[in-house]
C-alpha positions as CSV (number, residue, x, y, z in Angstrom):
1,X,14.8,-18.3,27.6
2,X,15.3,-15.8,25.2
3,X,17.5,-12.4,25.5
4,X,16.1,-8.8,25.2
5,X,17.8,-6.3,23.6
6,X,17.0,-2.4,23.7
7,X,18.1,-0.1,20.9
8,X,17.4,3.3,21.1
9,X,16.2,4.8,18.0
10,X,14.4,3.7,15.1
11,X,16.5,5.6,12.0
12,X,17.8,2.8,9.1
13,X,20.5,1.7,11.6
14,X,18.2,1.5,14.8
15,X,15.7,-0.4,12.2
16,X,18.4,-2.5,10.7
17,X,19.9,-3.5,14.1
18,X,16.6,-4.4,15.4
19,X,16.0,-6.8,12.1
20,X,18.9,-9.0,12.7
21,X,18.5,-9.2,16.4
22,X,15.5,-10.2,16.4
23,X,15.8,-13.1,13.6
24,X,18.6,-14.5,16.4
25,X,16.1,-14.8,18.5
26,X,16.1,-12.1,21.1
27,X,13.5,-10.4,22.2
28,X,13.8,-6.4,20.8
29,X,12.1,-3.5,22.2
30,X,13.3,0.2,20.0
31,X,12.4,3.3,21.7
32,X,12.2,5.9,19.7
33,X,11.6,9.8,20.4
34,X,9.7,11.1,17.4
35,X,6.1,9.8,16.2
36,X,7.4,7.5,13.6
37,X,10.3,5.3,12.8
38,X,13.0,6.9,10.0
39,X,15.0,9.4,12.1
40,X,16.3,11.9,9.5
41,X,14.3,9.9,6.7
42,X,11.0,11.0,8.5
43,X,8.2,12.3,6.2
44,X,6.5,15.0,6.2
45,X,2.5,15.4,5.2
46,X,1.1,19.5,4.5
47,X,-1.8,20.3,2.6
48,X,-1.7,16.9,0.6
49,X,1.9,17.7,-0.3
50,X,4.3,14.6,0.8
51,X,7.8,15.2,1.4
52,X,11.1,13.1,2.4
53,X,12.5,15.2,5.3
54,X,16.3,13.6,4.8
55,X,17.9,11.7,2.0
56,X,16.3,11.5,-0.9
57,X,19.3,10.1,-3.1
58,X,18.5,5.9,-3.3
59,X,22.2,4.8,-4.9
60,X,23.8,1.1,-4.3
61,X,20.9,-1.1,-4.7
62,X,22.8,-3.8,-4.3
63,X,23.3,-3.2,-0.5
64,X,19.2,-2.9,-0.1
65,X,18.4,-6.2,-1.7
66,X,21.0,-7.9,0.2
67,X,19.7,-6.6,3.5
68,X,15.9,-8.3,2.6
69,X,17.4,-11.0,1.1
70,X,19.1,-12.0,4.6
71,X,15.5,-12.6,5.9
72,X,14.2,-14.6,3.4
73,X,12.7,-11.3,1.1
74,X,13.4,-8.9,-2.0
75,X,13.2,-5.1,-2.2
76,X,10.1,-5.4,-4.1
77,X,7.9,-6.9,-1.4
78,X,8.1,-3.8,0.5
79,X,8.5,-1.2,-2.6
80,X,8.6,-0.4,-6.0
81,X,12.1,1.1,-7.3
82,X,12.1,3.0,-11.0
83,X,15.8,4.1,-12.1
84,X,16.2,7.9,-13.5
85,X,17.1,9.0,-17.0
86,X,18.5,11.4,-16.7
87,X,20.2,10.5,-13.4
88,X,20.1,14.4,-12.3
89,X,20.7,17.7,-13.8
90,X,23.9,19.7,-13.2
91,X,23.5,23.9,-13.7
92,X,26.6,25.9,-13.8
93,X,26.9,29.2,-14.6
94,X,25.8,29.4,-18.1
95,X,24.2,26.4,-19.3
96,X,23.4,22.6,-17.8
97,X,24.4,18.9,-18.1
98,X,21.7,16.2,-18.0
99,X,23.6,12.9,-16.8
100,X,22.6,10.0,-18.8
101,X,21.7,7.0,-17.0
102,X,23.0,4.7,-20.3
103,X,27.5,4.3,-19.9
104,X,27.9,4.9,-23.5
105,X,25.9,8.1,-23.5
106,X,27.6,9.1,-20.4
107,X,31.0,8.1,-21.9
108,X,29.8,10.3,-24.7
109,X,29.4,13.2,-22.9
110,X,32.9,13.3,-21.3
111,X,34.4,12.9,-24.5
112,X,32.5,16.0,-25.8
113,X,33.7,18.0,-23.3
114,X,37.1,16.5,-23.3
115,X,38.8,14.9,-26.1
116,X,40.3,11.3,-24.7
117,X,38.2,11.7,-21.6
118,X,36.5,8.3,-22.3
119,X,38.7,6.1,-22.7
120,X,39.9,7.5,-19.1
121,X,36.6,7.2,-17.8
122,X,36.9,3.3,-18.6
123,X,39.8,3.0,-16.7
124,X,38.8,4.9,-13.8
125,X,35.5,3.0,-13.4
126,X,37.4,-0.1,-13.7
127,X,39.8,0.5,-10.9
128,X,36.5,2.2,-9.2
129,X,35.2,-1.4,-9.6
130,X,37.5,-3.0,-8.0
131,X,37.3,-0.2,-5.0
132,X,33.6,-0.9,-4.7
133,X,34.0,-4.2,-4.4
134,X,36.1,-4.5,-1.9
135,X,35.2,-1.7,-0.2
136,X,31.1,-2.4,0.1
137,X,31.4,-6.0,-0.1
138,X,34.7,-6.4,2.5
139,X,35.8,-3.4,4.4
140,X,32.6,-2.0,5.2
141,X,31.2,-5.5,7.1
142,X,34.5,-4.9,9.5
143,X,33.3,-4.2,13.3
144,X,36.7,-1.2,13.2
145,X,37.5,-2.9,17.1
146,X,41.1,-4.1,16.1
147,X,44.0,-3.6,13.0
148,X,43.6,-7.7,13.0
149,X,40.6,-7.1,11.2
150,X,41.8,-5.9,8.0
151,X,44.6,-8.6,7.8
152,X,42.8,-10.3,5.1
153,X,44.8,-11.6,1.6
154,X,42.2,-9.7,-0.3
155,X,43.1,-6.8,1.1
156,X,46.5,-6.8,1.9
157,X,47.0,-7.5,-1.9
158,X,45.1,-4.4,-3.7
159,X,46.4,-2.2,-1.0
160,X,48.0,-0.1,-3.1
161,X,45.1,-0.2,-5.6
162,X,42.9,0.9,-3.1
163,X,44.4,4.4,-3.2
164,X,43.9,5.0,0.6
165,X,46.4,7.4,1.0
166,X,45.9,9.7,-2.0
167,X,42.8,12.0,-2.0
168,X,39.6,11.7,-4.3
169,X,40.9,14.9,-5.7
170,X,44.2,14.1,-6.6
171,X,43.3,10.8,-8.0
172,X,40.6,12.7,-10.3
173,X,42.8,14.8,-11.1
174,X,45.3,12.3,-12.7
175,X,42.3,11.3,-15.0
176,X,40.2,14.5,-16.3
177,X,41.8,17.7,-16.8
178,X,38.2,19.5,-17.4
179,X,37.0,21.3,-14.2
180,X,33.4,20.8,-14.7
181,X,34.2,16.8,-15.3
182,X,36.2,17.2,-12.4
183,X,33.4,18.7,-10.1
184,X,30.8,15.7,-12.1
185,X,33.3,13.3,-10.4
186,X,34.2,15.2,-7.0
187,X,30.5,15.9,-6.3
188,X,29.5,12.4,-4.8
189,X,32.0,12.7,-2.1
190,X,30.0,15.2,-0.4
191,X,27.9,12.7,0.4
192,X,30.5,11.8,3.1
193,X,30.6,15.0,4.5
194,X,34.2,16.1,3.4
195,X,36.4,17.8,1.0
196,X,37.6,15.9,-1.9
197,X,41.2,17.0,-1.0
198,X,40.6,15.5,2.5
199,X,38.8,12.2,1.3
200,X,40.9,9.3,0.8
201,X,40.4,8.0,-3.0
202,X,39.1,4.8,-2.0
203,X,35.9,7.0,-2.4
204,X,36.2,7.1,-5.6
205,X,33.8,3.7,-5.4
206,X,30.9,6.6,-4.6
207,X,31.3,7.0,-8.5
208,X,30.5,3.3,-9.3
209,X,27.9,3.4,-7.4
210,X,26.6,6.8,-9.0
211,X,28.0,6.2,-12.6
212,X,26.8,2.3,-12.9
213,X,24.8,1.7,-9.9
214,X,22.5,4.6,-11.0
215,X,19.6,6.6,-9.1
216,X,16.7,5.2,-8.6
217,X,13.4,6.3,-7.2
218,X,11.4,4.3,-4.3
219,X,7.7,4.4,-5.2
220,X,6.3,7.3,-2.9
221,X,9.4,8.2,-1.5
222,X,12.4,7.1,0.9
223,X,10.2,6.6,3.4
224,X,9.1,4.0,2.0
225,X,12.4,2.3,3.2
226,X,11.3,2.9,6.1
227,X,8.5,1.7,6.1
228,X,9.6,-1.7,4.4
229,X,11.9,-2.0,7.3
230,X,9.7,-1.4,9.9
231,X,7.3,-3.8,8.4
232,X,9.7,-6.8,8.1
233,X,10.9,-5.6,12.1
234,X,7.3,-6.5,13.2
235,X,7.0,-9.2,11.3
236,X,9.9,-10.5,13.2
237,X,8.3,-9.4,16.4
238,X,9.7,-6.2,17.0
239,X,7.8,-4.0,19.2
240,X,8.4,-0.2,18.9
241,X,7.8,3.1,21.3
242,X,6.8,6.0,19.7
243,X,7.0,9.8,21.3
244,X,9.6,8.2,23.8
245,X,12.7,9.9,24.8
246,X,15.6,8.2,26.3
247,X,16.8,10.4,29.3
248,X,19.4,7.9,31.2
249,X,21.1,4.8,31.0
250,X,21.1,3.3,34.8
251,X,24.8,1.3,35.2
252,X,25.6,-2.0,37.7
253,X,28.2,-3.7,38.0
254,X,29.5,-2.6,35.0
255,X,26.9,-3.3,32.7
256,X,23.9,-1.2,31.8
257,X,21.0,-2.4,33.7
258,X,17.9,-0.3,32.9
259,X,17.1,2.3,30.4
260,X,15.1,5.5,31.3
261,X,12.5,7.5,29.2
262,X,10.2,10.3,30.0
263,X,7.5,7.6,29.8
264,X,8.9,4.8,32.1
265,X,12.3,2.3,32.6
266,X,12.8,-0.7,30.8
267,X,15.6,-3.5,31.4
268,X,17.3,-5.5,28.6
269,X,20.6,-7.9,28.6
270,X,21.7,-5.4,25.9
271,X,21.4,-2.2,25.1
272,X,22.2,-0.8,21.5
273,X,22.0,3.0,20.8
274,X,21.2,4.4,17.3
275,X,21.1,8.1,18.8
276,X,23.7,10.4,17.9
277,X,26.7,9.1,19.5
278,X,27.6,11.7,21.5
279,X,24.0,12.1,23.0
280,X,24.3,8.8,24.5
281,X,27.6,8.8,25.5
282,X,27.6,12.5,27.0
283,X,24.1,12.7,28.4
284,X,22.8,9.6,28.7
285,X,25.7,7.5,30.7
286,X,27.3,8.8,34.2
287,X,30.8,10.5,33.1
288,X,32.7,7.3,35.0
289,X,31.1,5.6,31.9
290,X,31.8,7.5,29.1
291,X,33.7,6.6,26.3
292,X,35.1,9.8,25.1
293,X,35.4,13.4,26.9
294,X,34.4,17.0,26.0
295,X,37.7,17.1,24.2
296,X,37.6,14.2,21.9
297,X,33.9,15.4,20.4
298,X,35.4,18.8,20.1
299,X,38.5,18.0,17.8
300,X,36.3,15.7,16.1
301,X,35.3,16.4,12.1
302,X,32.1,16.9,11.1
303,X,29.6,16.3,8.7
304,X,27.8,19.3,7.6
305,X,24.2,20.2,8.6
306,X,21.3,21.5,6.1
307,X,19.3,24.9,5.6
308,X,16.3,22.7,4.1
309,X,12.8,24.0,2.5
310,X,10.0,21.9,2.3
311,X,8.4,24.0,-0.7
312,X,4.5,23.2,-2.1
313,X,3.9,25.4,-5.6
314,X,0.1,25.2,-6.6
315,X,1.5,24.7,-10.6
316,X,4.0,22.4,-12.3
317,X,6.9,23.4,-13.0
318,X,8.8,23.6,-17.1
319,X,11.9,21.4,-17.8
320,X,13.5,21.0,-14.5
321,X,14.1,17.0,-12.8
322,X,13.7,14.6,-10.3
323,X,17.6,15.7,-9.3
324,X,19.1,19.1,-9.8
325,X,22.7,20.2,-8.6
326,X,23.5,23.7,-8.7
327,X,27.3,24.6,-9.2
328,X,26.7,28.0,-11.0
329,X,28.4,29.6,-8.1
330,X,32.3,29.6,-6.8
331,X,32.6,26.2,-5.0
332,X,35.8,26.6,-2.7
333,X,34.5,29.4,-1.4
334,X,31.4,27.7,-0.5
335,X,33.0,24.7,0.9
336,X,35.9,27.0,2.8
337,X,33.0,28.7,4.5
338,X,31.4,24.6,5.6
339,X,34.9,23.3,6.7
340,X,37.8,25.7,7.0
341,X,36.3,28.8,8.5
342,X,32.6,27.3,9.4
343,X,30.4,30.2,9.1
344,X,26.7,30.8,7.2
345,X,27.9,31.0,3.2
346,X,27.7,33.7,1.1
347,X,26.9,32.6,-2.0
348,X,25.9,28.8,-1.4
349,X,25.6,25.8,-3.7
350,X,22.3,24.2,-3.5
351,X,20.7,21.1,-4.7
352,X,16.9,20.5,-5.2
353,X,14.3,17.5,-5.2
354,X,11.1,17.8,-7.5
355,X,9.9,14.2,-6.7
356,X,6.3,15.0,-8.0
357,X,8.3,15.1,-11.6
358,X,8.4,11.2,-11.2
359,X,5.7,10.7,-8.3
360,X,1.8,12.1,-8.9
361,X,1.1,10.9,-5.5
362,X,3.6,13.6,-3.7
363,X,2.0,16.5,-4.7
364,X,-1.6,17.8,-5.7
365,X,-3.1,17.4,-9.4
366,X,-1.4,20.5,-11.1
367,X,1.1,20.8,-8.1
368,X,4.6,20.4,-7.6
369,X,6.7,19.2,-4.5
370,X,10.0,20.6,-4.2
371,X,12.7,20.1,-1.2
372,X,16.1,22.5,-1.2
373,X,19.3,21.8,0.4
374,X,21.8,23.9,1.0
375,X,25.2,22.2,2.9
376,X,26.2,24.6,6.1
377,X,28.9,24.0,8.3
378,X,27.6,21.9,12.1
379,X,27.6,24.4,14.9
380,X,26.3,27.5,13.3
381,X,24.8,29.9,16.0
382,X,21.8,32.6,15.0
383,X,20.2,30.0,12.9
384,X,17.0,32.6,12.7
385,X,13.9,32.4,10.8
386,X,14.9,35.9,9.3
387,X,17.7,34.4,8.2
388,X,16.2,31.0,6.7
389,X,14.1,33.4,4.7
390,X,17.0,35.7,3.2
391,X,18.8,32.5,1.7
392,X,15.5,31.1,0.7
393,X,14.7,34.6,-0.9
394,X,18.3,34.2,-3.1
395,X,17.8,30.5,-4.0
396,X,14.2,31.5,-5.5
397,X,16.1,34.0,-7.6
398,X,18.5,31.8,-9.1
399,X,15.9,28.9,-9.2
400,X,13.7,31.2,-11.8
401,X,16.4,32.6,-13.2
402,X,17.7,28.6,-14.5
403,X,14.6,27.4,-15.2
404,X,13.2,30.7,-16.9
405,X,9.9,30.8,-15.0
406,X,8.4,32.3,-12.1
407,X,8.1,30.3,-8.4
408,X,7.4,32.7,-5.7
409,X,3.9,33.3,-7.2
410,X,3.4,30.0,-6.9
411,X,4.4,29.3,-2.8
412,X,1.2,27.7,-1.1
413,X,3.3,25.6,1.0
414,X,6.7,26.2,2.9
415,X,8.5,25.0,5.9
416,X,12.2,25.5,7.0
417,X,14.6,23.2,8.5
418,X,18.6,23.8,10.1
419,X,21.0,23.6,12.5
420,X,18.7,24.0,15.7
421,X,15.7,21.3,14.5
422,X,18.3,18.9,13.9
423,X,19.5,19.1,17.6
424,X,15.9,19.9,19.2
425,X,14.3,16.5,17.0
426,X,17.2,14.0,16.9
427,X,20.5,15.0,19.8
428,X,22.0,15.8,16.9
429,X,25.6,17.3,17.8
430,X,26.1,20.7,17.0
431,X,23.3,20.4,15.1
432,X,25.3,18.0,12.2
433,X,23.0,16.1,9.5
434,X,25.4,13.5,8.3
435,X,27.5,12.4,11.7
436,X,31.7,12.8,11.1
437,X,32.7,13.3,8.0
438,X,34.7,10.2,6.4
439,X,38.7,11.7,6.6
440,X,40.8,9.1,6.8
441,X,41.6,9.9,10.3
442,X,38.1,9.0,11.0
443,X,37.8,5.7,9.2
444,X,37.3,2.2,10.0
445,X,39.1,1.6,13.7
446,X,39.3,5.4,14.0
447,X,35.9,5.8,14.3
448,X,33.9,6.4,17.9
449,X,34.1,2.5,18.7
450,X,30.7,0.2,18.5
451,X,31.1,-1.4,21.4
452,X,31.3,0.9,25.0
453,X,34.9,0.5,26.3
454,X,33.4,0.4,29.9
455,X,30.1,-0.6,29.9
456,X,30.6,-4.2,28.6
457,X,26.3,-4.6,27.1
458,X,26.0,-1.2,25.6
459,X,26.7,-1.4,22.0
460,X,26.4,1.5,19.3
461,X,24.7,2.2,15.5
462,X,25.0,4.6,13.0
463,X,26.8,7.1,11.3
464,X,28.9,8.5,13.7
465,X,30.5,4.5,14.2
466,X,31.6,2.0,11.7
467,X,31.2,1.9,8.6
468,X,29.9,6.1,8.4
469,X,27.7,8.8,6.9
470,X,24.9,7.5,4.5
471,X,21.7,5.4,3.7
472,X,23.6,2.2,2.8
473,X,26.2,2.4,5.4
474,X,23.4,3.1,8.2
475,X,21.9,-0.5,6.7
476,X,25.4,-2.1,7.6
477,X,26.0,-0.3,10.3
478,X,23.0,-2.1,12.2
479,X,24.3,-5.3,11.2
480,X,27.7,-5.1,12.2
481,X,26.7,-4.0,15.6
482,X,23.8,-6.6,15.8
483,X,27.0,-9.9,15.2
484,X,29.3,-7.9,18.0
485,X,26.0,-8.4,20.4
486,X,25.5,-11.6,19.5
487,X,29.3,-12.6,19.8
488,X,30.1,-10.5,22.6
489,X,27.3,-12.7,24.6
490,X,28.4,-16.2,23.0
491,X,31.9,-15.0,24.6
């Protein structure tokens, strides 16, 4: 007789997780609180404008394929991928850099703003190279339960080469002596959700991924991830609970015996939670259960939230991109006011998504989609709509003001997103979008553990456990804690 596993929530780890259980055989039941699968990766639909509500950066194909492939399929029976040229747009102050997709024009343009730069960038990538390999093909596949783990030859011998214990910054710095290449080269790591001068260099694999990896573009959006994933899940025989909120994990003997919703109870020999960790482990358990206290979350780092706009202009807009990232503002003050003294930002950086400049299905004939992001410390109290607006109202200024054209004429569609949706539509602590941020303090065995300490069948996803923050990792995240089921019950 086959066992039944329950994971709560269906974002890429809950959907991943569910995938590989269910081609061992067990029986896999997701609950999930929202109306569709995707988590933070949910889409929205206004007024014939589509929009990805989370990421919307596709990098490491590599790790995609190799999930399908592990059942027998490709990336392209579920969805279409097209890589960017440019990659993105950067704005500073004065002017802006369009990032080449093709190396040798990308080497190119680090030797024309510094002489000798690319002939470093070679070297850099190839020692990036070597990081990437290891680090997405080894380290990141490790369950983080024991220091045994990483007792591998491979390992042990590029050590040093894996520049663990000098930061991102540091090791950049060694290489460029530019600022603006530095910030092209720094600006991946805040997809981990931490300063480069507290991110261990290791990271420096982010630019692989970005530099020769490339950005690419799945046809209609990240969702349709999502959807590919949820489509090979019930082909496997996955069954999935929509509008369904987990309220309480019920505990015998040690083991967690049933799982409470608002809807009803259901029992499984395994229970495997992609909520936000801390959720599950401070709401949904009994406190003799928990894994970690008050404390622990507390002194914890985080991941920054997002002030998002969902923004629908009835005309297309003039020379602007798919990607745009805009450092034409000071950035340590920006990033003091996310980490060291967490507070709304004066003068934010931003980035912004026009996916209707690649997609004619996203938008209207004539109309334009466009998503903003602006990075704000978690935990941020007063998160008003007056005060969504008077951020909104500065990045419209410095949006027409770069691109030479006017936008707020042009609003037929806007919606705003922070600190309190995040906690009201996912349990999201203190509101964070991105789960801890990847210090290495908070790195492989020093993350929140995958398997409960004290309930011996609750097992955990996502990126607040191993491997972290991030599409990709969320992927491997579900598959790592879908082998600890599976060997935790051969055991």
């Amino acid at each position: 007789m086959s066992k039944s596993v329950i994971i709560i929530g269906a974002g890429f780890s809950g959907l991943s997780a569910a995938a590989f259980m269910a081609k061992a055989g067990w029986k896999v039941m997701v609950i999930e609180k929202n109306n569709t699968a995707g988590g933070r990766a949910r889409q929205l639909k206004e007024q014939g404008f589509t929009f990805d509500m989370g990421p919307s950066w596709y990098w490491m194909p590599d790790v995609f394929e190799r999930f399908f492939k592990q059942f027998g399929k490709n990336v392209s029976d579920y969805y279409a991928l097209k890589r960017l040229d440019p990659s993105y747009r950067v704005y500073w102050s004065d002017t802006y850099t369009n990032i080449p997709a093709n190396y040798q024009q990308f080497r190119g343009l680090f030797e024309s703003m510094e002489k000798g730069s690319g002939t470093r960038l070679d070297q850099y990538l190839k020692e990036a190279s070597l990081k990437y390999e290891i680090g997405i093909q080894d380290l990141v596949y490790k369950p983080g339960q024991s220091i045994t783990e990483f007792l591998d030859w491979k390992i042990i011998k590029n050590t040093l080469k894996l520049d663990v214990f000098t930061s991102i910054k540091t090791h950049v710095s060694k290489f460029f002596k530019n600022s603006r290449l530095r910030q092209l080269m720094e600006f991946p790591i805040l997809f981990l959700g931490a300063l480069p001068q507290n991110t261990p260099a290791l990271y420096s694999l982010m630019n692989y991924a970005d530099i020769v990896g490339g950005t690419w573009y799945p046809e209609k959006g990240m969702f349709s991830i999502v959807e590919g994933m949820r489509k090979l899940a019930e082909e496997l025989g996955v069954v999935f609970r929509y509008n369904e909120s987990a309220e309480q994990i019920i505990i015998e003997k040690g083991a967690a015996k049933k799982l409470l919703t608002d809807k009803g109870e259901y029992e499984g020999d395994a229970i495997i939670s992609g909520a936000d960790y801390q959720f599950t482990d401070s709401t949904l358990l009994p406190v003799a259960y928990r894994n970690y206290t008050e404390q622990y979350w507390n002194k914890k780092v985080l991941a920054p939230s997002c002030l998002l706009y969902y923004v629908g202009l009835n005309k297309k807009l003039d020379n602007v991109l798919h990607h745009s990232l805009f450092f034409d503002v000071e950035f340590d003050q920006h990033a003091s006011q996310i980490y060291t003294d967490p507070q709304w930002p004066d003068e934010p950086l931003f980035y912004l998504s026009v996916s209707s400049k690649t997609d004619d299905t996203v938008a209207p004939e004539g109309c334009e989609n466009l998503v903003v992001l602006i990075p704000v410390a978690s935990g941020l109290e007063n998160d008003t709509e007056e005060l969504r607006d008077s951020y909104f109202q500065k990045i419209l200024k410095r949006l027409e003001k770069h691109t030479g054209q006017s936008i707020a004429d042009s609003i037929i569609y806007k919606r705003s997103y922070s600190v309190s949706d995040f906690k009201t539509d996912y349990n999201s602590y203190k509101g964070n979008a991105y789960g801890l941020a990847n210090i290495l303090s908070q790195t492989a065995i020093f993350k929140p553990s995958c398997q409960s300490k004290k309930v011996k069948n609750l097992f955990y996803t996502g990126q607040f456990t191993v491997p972290g923050p991030g599409v990709p990792p969320s992927l491997i995240s579900g598959e790592v804690v879908s082998k600890q089921v599976i060997k935790a019950f051969k055991n």
